[in-house]
Backbone bond lengths (Angstrom), bond angles and torsions (degrees), N, CA, C in turn:
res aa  C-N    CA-C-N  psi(-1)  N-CA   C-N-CA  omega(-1)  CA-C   N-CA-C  phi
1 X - - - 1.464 - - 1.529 110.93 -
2 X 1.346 110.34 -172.08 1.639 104.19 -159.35 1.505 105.80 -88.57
3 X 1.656 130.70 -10.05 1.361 107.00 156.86 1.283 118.88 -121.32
4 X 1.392 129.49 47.07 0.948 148.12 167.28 2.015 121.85 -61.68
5 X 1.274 96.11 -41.47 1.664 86.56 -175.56 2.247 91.15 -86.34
6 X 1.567 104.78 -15.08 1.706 87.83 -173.01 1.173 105.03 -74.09
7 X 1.599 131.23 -21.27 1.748 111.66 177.12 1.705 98.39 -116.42
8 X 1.052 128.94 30.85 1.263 131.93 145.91 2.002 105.98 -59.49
9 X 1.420 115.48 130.53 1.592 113.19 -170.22 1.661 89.29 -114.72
10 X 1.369 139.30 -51.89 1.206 140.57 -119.80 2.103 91.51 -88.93
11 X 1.060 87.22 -46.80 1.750 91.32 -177.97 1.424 107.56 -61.49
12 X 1.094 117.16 -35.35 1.563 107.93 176.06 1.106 149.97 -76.24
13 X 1.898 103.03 -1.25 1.240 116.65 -159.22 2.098 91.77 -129.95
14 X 1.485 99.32 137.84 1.192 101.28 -167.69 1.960 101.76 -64.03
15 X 1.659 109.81 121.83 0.840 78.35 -177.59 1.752 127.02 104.09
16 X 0.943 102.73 -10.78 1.202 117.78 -165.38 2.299 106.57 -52.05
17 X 1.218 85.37 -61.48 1.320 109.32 -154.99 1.856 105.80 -48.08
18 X 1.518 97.00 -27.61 1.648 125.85 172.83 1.734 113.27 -61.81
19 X 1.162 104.93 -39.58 1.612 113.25 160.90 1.609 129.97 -0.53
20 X 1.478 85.58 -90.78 1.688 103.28 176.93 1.487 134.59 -53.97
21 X 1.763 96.12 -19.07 1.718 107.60 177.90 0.983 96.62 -89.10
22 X 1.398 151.35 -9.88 1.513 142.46 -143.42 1.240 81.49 -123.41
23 X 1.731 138.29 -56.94 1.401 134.36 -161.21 1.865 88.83 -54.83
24 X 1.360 117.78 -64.03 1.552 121.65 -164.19 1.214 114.57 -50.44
25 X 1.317 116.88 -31.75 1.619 112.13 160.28 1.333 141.27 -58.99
26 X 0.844 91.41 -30.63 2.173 114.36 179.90 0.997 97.60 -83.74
27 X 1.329 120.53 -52.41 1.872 119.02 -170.97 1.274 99.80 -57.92
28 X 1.530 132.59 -61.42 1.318 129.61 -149.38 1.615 107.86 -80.74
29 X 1.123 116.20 -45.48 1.540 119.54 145.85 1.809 116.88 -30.09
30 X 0.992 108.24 -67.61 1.309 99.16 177.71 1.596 118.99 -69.55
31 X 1.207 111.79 -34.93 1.489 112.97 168.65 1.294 112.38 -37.27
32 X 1.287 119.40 -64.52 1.776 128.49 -176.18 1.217 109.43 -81.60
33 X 1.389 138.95 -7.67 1.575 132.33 137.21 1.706 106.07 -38.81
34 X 1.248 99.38 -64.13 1.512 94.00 -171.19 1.283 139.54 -87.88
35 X 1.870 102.21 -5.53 1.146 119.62 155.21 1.714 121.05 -57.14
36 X 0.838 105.36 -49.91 1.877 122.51 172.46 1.136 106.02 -51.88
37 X 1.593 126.44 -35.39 1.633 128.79 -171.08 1.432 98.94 -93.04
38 X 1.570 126.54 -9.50 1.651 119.72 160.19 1.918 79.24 74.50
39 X 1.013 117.38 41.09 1.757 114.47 164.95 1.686 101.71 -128.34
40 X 1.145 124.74 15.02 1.563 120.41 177.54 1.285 121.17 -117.24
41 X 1.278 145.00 97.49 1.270 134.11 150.44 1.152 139.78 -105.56
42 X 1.614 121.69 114.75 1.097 158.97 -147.69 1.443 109.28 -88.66
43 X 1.522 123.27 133.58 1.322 139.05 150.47 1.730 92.19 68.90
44 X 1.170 126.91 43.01 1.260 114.07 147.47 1.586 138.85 -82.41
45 X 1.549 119.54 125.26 1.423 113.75 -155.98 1.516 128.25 -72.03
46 X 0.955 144.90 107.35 1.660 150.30 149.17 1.365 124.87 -46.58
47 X 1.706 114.70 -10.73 1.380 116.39 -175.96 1.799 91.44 -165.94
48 X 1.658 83.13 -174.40 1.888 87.06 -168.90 1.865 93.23 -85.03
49 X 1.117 119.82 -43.46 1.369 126.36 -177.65 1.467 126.99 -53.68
50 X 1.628 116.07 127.77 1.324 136.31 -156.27 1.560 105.40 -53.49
51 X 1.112 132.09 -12.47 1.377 145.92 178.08 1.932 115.31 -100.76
52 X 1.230 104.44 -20.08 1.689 110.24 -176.61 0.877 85.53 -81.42
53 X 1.354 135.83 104.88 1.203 133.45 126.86 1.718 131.71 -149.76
54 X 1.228 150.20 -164.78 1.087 152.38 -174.41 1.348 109.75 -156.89
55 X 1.920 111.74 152.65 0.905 145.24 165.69 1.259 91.46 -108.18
56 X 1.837 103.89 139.26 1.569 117.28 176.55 1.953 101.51 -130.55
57 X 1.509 99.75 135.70 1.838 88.29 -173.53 1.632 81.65 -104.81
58 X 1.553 102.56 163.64 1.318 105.40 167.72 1.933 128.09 -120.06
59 X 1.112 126.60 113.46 1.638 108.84 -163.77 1.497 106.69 -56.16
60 X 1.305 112.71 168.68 1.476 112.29 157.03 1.738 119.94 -70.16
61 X 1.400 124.71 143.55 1.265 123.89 -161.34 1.486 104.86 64.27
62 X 1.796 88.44 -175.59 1.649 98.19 169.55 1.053 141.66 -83.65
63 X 1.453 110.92 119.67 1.756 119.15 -167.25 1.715 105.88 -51.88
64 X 1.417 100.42 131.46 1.619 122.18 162.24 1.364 117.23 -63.44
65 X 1.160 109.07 -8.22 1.474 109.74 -172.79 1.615 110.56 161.21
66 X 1.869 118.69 -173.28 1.240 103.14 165.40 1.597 108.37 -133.11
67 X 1.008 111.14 170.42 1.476 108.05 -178.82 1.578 102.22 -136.35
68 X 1.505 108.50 152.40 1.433 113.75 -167.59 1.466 100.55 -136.89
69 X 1.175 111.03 117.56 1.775 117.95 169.69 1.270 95.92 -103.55
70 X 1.285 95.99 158.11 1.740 118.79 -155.59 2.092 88.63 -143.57
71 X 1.428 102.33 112.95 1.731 108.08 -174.13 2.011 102.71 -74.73
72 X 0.846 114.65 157.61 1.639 133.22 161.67 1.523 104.65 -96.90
73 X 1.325 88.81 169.09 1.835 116.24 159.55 1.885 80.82 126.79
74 X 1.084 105.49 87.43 1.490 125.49 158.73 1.160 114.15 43.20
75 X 1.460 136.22 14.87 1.714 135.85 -175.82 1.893 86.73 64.16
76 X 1.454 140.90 15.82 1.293 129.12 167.40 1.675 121.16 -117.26
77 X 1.235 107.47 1.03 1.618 101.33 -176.60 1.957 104.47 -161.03
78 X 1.218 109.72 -176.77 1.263 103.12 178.73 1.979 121.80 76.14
79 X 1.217 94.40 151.07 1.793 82.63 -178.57 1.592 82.50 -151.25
80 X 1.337 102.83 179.98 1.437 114.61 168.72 1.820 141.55 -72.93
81 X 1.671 103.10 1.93 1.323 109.87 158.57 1.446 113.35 -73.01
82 X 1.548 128.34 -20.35 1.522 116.26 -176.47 1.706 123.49 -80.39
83 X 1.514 101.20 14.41 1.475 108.28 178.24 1.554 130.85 -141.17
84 X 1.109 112.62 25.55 1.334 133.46 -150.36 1.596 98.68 -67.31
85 X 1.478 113.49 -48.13 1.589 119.88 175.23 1.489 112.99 -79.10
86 X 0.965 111.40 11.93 1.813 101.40 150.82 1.665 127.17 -99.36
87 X 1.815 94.44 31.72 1.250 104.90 -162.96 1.557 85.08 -104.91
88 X 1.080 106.55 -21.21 1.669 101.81 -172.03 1.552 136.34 -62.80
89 X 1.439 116.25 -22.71 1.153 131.31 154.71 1.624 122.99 -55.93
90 X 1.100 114.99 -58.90 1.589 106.68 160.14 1.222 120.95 -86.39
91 X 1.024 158.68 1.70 1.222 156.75 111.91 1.556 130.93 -22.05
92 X 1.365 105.02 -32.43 1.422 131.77 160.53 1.190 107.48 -92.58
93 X 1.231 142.60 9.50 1.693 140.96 165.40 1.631 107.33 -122.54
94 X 1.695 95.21 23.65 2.130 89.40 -174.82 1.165 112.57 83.40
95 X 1.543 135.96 -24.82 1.501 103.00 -168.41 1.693 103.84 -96.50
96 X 1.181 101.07 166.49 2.004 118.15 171.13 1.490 87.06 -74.87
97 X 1.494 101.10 159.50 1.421 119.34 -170.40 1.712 90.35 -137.82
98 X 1.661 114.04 138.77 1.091 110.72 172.62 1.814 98.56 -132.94
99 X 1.290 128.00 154.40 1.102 138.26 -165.99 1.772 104.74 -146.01
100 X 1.744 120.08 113.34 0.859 109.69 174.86 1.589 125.08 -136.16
101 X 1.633 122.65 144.52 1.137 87.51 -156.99 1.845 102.73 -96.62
102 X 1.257 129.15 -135.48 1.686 136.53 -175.46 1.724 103.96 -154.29
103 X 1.307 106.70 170.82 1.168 122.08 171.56 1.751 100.23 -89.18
104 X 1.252 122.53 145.21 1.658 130.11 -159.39 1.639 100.72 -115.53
105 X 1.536 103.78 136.07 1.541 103.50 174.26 1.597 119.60 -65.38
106 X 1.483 114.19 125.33 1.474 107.81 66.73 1.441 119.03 -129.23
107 X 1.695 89.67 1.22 1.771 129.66 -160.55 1.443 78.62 -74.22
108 X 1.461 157.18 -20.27 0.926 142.53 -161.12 2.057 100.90 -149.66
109 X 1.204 112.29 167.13 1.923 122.46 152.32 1.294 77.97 -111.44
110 X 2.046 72.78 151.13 1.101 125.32 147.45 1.302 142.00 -4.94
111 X 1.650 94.26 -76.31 1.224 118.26 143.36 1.738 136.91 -31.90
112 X 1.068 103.24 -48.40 1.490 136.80 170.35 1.676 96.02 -42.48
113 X 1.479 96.28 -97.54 1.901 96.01 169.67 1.036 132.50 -14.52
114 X 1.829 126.16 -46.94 1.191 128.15 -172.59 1.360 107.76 -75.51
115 X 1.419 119.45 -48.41 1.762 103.72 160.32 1.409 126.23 -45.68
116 X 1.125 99.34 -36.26 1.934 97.28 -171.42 1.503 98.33 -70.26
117 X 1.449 129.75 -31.91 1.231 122.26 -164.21 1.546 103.22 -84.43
118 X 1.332 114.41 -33.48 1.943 113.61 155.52 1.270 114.13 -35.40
119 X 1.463 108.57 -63.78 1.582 114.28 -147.52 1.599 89.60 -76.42
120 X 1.539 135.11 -17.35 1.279 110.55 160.39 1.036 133.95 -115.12
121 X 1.743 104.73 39.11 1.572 110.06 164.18 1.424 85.58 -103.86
122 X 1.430 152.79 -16.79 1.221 149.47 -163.47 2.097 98.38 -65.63
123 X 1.561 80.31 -71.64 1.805 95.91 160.24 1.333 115.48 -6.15
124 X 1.614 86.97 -78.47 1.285 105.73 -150.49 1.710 103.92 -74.54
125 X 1.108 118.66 -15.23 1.530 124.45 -172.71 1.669 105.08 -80.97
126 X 1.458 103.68 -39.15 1.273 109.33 171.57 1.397 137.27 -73.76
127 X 0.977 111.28 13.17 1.652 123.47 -161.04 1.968 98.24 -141.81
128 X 0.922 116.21 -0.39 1.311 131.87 179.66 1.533 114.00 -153.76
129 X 2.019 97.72 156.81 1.473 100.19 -174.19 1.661 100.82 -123.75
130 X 1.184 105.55 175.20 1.619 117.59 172.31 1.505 108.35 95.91
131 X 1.273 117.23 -163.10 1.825 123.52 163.63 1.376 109.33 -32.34
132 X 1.400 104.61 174.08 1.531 126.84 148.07 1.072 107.20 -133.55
133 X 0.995 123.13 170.94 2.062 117.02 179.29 2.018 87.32 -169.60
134 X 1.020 94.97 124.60 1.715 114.97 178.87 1.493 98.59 -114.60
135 X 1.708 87.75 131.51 1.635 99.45 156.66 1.523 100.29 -141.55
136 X 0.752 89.90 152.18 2.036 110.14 172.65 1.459 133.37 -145.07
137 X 1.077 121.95 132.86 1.879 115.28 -176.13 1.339 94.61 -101.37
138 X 1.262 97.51 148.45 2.185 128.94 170.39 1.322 93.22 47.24
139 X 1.365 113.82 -117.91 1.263 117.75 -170.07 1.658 119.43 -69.12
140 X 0.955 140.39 6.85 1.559 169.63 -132.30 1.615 80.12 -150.27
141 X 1.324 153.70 -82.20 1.285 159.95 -171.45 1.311 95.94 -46.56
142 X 1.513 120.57 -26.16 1.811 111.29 -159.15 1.441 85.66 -76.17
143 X 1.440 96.86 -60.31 1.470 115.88 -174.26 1.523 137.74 -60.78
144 X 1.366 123.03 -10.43 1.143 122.98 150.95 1.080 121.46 -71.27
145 X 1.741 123.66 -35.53 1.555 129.03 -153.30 1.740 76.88 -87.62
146 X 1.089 152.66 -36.97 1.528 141.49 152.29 0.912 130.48 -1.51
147 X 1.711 105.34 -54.34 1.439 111.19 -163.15 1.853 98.70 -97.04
148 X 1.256 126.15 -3.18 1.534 137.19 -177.47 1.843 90.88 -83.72
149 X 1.030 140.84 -12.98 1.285 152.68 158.01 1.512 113.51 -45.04
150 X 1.883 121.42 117.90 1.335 96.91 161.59 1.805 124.07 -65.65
151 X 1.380 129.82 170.85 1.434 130.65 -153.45 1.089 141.92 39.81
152 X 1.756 109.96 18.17 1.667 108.94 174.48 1.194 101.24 -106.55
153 X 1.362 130.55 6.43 1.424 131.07 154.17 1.482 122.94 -147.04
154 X 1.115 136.98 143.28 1.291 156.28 159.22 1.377 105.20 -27.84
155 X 1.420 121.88 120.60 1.152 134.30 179.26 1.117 121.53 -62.07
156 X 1.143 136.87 30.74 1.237 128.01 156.49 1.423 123.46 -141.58
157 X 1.424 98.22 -2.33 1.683 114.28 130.38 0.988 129.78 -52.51
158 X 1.271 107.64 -77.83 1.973 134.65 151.50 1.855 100.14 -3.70
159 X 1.268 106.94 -37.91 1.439 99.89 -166.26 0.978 125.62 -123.50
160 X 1.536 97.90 23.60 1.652 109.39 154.10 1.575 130.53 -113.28
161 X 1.531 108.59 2.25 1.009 116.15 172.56 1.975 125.94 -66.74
162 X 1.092 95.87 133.54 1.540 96.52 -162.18 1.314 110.67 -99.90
163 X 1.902 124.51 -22.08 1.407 117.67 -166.82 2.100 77.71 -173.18
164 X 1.369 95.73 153.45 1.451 126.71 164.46 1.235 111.98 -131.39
165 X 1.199 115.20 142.80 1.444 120.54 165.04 1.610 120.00 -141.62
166 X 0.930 108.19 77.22 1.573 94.76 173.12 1.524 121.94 -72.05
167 X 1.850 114.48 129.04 1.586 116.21 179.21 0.873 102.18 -96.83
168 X 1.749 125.23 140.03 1.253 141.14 168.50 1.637 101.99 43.54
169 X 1.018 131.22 29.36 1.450 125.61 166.11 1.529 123.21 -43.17
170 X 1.406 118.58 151.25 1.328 126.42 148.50 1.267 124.12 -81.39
171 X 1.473 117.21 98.47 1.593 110.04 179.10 1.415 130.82 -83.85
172 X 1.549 97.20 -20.35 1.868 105.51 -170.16 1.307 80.44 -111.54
173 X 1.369 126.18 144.29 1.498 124.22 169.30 1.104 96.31 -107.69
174 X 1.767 148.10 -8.76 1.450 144.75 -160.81 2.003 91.83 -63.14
175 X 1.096 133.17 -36.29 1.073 112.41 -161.59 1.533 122.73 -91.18
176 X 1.494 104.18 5.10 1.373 113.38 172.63 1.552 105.62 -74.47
177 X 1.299 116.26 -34.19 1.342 114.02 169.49 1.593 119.73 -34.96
178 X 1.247 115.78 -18.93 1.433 127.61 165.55 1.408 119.31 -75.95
179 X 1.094 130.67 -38.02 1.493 142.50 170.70 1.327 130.51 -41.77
180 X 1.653 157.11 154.92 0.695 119.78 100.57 1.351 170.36 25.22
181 X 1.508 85.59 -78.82 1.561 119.98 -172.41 1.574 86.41 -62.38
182 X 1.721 148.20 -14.60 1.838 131.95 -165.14 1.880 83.10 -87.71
183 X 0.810 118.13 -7.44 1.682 98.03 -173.63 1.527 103.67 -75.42
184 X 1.254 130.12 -22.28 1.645 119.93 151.95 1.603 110.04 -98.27
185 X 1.514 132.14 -12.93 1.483 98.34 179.50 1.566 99.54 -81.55
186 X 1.312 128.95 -37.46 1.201 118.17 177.18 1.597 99.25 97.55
187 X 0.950 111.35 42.95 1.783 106.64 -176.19 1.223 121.55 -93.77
188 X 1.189 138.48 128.08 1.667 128.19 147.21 1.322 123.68 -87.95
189 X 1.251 125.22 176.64 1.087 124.99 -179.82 1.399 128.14 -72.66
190 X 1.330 126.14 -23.65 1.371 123.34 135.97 1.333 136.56 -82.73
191 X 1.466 120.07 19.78 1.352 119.70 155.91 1.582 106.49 -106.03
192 X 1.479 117.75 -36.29 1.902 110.56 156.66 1.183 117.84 -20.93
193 X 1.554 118.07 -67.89 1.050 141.06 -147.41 1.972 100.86 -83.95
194 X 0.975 108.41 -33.13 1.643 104.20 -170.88 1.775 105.51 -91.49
195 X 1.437 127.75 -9.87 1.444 144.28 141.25 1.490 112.48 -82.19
196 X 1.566 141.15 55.04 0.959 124.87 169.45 1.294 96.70 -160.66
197 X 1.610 99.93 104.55 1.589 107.86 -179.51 1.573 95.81 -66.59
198 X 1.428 167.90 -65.82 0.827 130.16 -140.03 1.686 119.04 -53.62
199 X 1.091 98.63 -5.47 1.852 107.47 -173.91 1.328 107.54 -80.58
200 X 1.168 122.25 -27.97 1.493 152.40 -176.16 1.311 133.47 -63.50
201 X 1.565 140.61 134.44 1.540 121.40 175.94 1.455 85.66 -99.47
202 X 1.518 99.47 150.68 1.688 109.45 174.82 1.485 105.16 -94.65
203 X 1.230 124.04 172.47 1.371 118.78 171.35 1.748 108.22 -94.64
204 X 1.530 104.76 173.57 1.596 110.50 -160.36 1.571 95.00 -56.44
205 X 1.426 149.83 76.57 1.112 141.84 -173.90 1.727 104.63 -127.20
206 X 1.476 115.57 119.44 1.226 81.53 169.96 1.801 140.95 -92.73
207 X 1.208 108.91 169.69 1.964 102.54 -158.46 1.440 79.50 -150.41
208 X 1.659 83.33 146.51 1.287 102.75 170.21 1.509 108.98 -132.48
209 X 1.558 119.09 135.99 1.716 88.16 -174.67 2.072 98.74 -125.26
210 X 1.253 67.76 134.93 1.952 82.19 -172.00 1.571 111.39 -79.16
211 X 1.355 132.87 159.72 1.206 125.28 149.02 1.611 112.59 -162.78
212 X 1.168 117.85 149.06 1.731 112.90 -171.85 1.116 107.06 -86.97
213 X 1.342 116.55 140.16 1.795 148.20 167.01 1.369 91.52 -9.65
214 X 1.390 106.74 -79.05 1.740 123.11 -157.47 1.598 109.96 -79.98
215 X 1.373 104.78 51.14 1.366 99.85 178.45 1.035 111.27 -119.82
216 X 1.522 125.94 139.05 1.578 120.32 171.10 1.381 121.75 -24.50
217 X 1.659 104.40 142.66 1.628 102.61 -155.06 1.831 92.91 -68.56
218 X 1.055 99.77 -26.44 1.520 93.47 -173.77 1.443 133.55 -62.48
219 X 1.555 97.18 -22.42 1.564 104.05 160.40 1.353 111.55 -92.93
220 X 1.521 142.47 -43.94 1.220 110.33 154.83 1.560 135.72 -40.15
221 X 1.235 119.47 -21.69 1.895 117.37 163.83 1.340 97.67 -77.15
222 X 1.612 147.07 -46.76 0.891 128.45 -164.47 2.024 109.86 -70.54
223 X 1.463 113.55 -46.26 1.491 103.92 156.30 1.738 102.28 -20.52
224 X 1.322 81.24 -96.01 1.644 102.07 -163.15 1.195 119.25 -2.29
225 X 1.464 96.32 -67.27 1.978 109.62 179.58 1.477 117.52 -52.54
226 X 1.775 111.61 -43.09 1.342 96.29 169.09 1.576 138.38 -45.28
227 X 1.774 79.00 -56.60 1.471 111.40 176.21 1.711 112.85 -26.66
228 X 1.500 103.32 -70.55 1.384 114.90 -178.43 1.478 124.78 -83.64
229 X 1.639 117.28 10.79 0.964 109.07 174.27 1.483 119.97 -116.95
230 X 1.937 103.55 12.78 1.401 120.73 -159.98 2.059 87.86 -125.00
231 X 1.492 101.51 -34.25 1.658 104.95 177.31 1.542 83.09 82.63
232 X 1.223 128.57 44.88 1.517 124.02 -156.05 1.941 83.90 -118.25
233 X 1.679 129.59 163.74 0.560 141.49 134.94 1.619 139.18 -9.24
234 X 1.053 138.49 130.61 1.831 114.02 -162.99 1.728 86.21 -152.68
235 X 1.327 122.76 115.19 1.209 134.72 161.58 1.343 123.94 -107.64
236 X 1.560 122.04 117.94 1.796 127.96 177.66 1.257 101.80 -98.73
237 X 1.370 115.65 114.09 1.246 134.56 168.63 1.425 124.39 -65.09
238 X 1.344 132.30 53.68 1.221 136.52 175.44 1.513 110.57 -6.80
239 X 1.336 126.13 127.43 1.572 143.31 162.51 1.482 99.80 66.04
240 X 1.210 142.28 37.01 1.489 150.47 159.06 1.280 122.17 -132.22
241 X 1.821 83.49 140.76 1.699 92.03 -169.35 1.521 104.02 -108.78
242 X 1.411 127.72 -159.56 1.096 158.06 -144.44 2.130 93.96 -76.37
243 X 1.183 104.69 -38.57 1.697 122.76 -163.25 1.699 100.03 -87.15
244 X 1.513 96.90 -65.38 1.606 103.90 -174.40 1.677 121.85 -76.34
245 X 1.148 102.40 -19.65 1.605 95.02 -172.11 1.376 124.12 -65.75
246 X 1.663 127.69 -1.68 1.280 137.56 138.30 1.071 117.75 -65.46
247 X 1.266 140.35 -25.36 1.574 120.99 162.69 1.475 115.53 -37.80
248 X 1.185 136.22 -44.28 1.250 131.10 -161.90 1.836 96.23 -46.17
249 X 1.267 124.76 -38.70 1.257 127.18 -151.21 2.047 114.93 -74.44
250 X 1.549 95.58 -20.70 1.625 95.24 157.35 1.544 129.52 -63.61
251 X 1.375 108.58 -34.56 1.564 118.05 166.47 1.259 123.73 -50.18
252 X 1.358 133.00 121.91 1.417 115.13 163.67 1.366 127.70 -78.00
253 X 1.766 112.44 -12.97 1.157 106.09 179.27 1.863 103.67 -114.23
254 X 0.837 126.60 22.47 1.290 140.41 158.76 1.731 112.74 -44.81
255 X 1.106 100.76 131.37 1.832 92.40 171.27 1.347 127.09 -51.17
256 X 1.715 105.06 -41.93 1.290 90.40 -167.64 1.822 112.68 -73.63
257 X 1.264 103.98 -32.95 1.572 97.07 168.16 1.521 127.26 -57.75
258 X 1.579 112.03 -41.84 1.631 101.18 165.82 1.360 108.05 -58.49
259 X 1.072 124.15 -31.05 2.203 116.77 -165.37 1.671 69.60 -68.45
260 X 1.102 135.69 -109.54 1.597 153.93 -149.45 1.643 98.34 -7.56
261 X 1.848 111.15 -64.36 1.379 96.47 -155.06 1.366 99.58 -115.73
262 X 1.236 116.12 17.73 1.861 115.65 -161.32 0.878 132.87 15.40
């Protein structure tokens, strides 16, 4: 369909297609780093469904807080074993890191996800104290800047959140309606529109939303729109594309992790 090759990521990036084996390596590597340190617990449930669930890392000492990454690849593929070592940056700044994955369209909306990703920040809020601080890439970006929404969580959740960040997010979903890719989300134009925080006021939270230089222009407009429609923070990631611009998040002294947990 007619915007199909503009949020197509994999063709554009040298290399692209090499990605996903390289993310699964680091993760699982790092998984059993931290399995051995008795700081990892794995596949704990948030819902009845074979996909609700979470990996939680733990820092050494007592966590400052927790932080929750939220994975991309279109609400259609991917789970939460392919990111386990981007836990290491905050983890190395004190906080617990929680990682969870969702049930994937078409078996599910859109919509669908963003509850599941509530009901396991609810979890996860409850079983821990201090901040929360959310970050998420692409569709993980849709879906964190979600939960920066008044009524996608319980206020007193709501009011522990310390920082959002959505990377390279999709904020307006109306233009997927162009895609392909709607023959599993199943969208209309008033269900686009009622999943698309850029349409949205966020609550007083602050967010910053990142995205790399070399990224399809279409996710730099989709930044953008958030950006300016939240008065939110807007970071260009010089020499990163669509794949790498989550790296920053293994660093502890990396920007994007100080913006996240300061």
């Amino acid at each position: 369909m007619e915007l199909d090759d503009a949020y197509a990521n994999v063709p554009h990036i040298p290399g692209g297609a090499q990605y996903p084996a390289r993310w699964t390596v680091a993760a699982e590597a790092f998984r059993a780093r931290l399995t051995a340190q008795r700081r990892a617990e794995l596949g704990l449930p948030y819902g009845d469904g074979a996909r609700q669930v979470f990996d939680l890392f733990h820092p050494t000492g007592t966590a400052r807080g927790l932080c929750v990454f939220v994975h991309g690849g279109y609400w259609l593929r991917f789970d939460r074993s392919y990111w386990s070592h981007l836990a290491a940056g905050p983890l190395a700044r004190g906080w617990a890191v929680a990682m969870p994955s969702y049930d994937l369209c078409p078996e599910v909306r859109i919509a669908d996800i963003t509850r599941q990703i509530a009901r396991a920040t609810c979890v996860l809020a409850a079983r821990s104290e201090g901040p929360l601080a959310f970050v998420g890439h692409s569709a993980g970006g849709h879906l964190v800047a979600r939960m920066a929404v008044p009524g996608a969580l319980p206020a007193d959740v709501a009011a522990r959140l310390s920082h959002v960040m959505p990377i390279s997010p999709v904020s307006d979903l109306r233009p997927l309606l162009q895609t392909s890719m709607n023959e599993q989300f199943q969208l209309d134009r008033m269900a686009a529109e009622a999943e698309s925080p850029a349409l949205m006021r966020p609550l007083p939270v602050p967010v910053t939303v990142w995205v790399g230089a070399d990224e399809r222009p279409v996710f730099l407009d989709q930044a953008r729109w958030l950006a300016s429609a939240w008065n939110a923070g807007h970071e260009i990631a010089k020499g990163r594309h669509h794949f790498d611009v989550i790296e920053a998040l293994e660093d502890p002294k990396s920007r994007m992790v100080e913006q996240l947990l300061g």
